[in-house]
N, C-alpha and C positions, 0 to 999 in steps of 0.2 A: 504494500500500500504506500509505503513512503518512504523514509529513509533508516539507512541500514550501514550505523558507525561499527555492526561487525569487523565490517569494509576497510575499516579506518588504517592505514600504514603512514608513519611517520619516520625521519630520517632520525629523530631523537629517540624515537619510540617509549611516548608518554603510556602514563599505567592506566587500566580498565577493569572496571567490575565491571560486569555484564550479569541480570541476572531477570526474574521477572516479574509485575505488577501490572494491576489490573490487568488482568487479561494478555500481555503483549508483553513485548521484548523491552528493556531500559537498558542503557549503558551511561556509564561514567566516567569521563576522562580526564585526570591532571595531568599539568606538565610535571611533576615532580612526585614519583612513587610516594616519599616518605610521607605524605599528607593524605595517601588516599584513604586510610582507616577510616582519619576524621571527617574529609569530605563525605564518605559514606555515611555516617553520622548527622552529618549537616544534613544532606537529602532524607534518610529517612525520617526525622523529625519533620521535615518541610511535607513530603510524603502522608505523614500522618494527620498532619492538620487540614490536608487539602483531602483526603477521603474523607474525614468526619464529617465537613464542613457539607461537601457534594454530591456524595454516593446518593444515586438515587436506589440504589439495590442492599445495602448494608440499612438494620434498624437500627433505630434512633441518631439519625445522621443529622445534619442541622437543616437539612433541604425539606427534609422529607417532611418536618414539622412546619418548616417556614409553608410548603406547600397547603399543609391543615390547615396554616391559619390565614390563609388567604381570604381576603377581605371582612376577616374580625381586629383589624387596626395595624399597629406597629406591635412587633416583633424585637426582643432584643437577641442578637448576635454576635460569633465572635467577630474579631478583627480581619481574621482569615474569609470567613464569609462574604463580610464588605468586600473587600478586595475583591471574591468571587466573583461577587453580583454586577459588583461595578464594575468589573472587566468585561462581563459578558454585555453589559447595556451601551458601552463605549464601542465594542467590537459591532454589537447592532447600528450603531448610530454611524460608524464609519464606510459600512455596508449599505448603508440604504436600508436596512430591514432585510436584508440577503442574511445572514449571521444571527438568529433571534433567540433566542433562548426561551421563550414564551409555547415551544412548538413540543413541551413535554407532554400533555394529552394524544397529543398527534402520534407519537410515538408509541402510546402507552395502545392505545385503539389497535394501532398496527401492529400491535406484538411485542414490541423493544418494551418490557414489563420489568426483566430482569435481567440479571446478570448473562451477557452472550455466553459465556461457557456454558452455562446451566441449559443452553437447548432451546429456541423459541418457534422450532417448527413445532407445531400442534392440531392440525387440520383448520382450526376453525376459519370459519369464515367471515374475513372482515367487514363490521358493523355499518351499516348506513348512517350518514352524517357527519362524515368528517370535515371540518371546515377550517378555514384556514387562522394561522397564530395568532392572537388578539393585540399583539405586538409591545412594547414595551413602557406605553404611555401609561403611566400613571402609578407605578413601582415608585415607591419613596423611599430615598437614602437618607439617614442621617447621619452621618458620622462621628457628631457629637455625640450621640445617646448610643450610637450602636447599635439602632434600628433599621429595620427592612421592614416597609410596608407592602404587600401584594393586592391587588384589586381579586374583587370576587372574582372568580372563575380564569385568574391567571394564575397558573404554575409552570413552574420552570425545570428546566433541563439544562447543566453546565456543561452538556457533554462535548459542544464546539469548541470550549473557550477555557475553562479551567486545566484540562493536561499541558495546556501550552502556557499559564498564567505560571502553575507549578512549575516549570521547566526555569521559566524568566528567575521567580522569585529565587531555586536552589541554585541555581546557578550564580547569577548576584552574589549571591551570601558568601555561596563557598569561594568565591573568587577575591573578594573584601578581607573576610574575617581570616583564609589564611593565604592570602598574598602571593595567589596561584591561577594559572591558566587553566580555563576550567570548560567541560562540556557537559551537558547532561540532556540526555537524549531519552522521550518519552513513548517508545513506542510509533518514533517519527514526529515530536512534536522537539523539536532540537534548541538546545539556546548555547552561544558560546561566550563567555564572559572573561575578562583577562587578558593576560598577553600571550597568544598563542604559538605553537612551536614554529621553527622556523621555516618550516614549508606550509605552513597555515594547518586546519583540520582538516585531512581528505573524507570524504562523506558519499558513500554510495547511496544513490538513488534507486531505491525496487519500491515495487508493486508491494510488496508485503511486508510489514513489518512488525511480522508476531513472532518473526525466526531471527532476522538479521541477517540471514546465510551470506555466505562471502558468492556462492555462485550463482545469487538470485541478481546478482547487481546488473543493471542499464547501465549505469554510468557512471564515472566518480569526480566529484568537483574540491577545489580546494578551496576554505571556508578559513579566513581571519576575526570575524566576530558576528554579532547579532542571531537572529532566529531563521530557522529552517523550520516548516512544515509541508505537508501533502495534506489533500484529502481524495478521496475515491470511493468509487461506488461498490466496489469488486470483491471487499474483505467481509465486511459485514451485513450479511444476508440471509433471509430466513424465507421459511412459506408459513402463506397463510391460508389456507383451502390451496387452490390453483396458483396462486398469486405470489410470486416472488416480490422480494420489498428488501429495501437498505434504510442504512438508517441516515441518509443526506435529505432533508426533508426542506420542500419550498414553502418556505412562510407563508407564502399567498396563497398556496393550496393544500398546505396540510396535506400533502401527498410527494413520496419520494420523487427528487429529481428526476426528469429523463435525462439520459445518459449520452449526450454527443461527443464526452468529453472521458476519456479513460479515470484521468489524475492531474491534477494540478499541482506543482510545488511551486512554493512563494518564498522567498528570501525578505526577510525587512528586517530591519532596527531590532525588533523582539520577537518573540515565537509567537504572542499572542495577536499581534498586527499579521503575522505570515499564514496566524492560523486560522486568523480569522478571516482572511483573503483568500485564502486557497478553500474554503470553505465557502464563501458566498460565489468563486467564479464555479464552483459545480452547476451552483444555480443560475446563474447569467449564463452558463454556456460558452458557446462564440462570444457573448457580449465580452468575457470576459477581456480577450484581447484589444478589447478598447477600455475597459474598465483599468485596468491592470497597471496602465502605462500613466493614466491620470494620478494613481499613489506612487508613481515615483518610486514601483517596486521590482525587481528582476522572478522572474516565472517562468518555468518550463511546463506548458502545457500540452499532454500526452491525450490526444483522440483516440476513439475505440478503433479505428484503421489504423494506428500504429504512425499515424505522421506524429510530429513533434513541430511545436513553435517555440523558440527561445526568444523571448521579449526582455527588454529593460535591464541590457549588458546581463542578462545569466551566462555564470561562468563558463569557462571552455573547459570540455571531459580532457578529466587527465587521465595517464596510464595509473593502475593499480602499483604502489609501492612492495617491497618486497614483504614477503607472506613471513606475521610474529611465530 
């Protein structure tokens, strides 16, 4: 589905846990072995706080309640939540409404109920009335009080926008606090923070990114800082009666994308601006190649014919380094 730092060869050859969350493949990379215990450390603490806050599939997570109390007032929450929320309504706003996070009903009708591992093919047949995301007017932040308010009949799903909020935040930290080149990579949601080695990160580009595998790799690009993400229609996929469905869902119809487009990856500033781009051009489609270039972002867009469009200086494939 997206990218795949299995791939990764370096001329210094910085250190790597590789191991796995939510569902999918993570990796860790510093420039300097002796810190990687503790950047381990750093992320699964970051890790921790960003499941509790989001899982829509784990009980008593902080979603799941903010979702009950939707439209009986303000909510107080962690600080981590904030941060969720508001990442996810900034990502909407910078999308047009492509990126919504309002489109958790949608989701839930169509089967995404629970956990992918857990199995969501089940025969039944999808319910009439699906209508499109209610969108994000009227969600009130406070962040003096530490409140989230939801209007009646809006619930949310961080599922576009939180892996990649997580990626920005441990990344950050671990790069700061211990004064190190740092990667962390979420199952293709990537952030590089620091002074990176001196041939930059090389970062393969696949389809899938629940393995990593070095022989799934399209491509490999060298990366000196900011966010990487993909999104695709092709990993996560269930039936429902007759009916195949993923989970890239258009706000405006509350029903899965159609697919003219394989995969998109976005390059930007932060994994959450990449993530949330490469997420909303599923839904723009074609548009996206005119979208794309007005954020001043670099994208390689992969059609379901196999052509490819590299927009907005996306880097040139380099050759694979030698094998750790």
């Amino acid at each position: 589905m997206s990218l795949a730092p299995g791939a990764i060869q370096h001329a210094r050859n910085p250190s790597f846990d590789r191991f796995s969350i939510w569902g999918t493949s993570a990796v860790l990379g510093v420039t300097d072995a002796a810190v990687l215990a503790e950047a381990r450390a750093i992320l699964d603490t970051v890790l921790a706080l960003s499941d509790h806050a989001a899982s829509r599939f784990h009980p008593g997570t902080e979603i799941l309640a903010l979702n009950d109390a939707a439209g009986q007032g303000p909510m107080r929450v962690s600080a981590t939540m904030i941060d969720l929320v508001a990442a996810a309504i900034d990502a909407a706003r910078s999308t047009g409404g492509a990126c919504d996070p309002t489109i958790a009903d949608r989701l839930v009708v169509l089967g995404y109920d629970r956990d992918f591992d857990a199995g969501l093919d089940d025969g039944i047949t999808i319910p009439a009335g699906i209508a499109p995301a209610p969108g994000i007017e009227g969600i009130v932040i406070d962040h003096k009080a530490s409140t989230i308010a939801l209007p009646a009949g809006v619930h949310l799903d961080l599922g576009a926008t939180a892996k990649a909020r997580t990626a920005d935040i441990a990344a950050e930290q671990i790069a700061t606090d211990l004064d190190v080149g740092c990667l962390v990579d979420l199952g293709g949601d990537l952030r590089i923070a620091g002074p990176p080695p001196a041939e930059g990160w090389q970062i393969g580009i696949t389809r899938e990114a629940r393995t990593g595998r070095r022989d799934e790799v399209d491509e490999v690009i060298a990366v000196t800082g900011g966010g990487i993400a993909s999104s695709s229609s092709g990993v996560r996929r269930w039936q429902r009666g007759a009916t195949t469905l993923h989970h890239l869902i258009d706000p405006a119809t509350g029903w899965p994308v159609a697919e003219p487009l394989a995969m998109v990856t976005v390059a930007a500033p932060t994994c959450l601006a990449a993530n949330a781009l490469s997420t909303a051009s599923m839904v723009w489609g074609e548009r996206c190649l005119f979208e794309l270039p007005q954020r001043s972002v670099a994208a390689r867009v992969l059609r379901d014919d196999g052509t490819i469009e590299r927009i907005g200086g996306w880097p040139s494939p380099v050759e694979l380094g030698r094998q750790q």
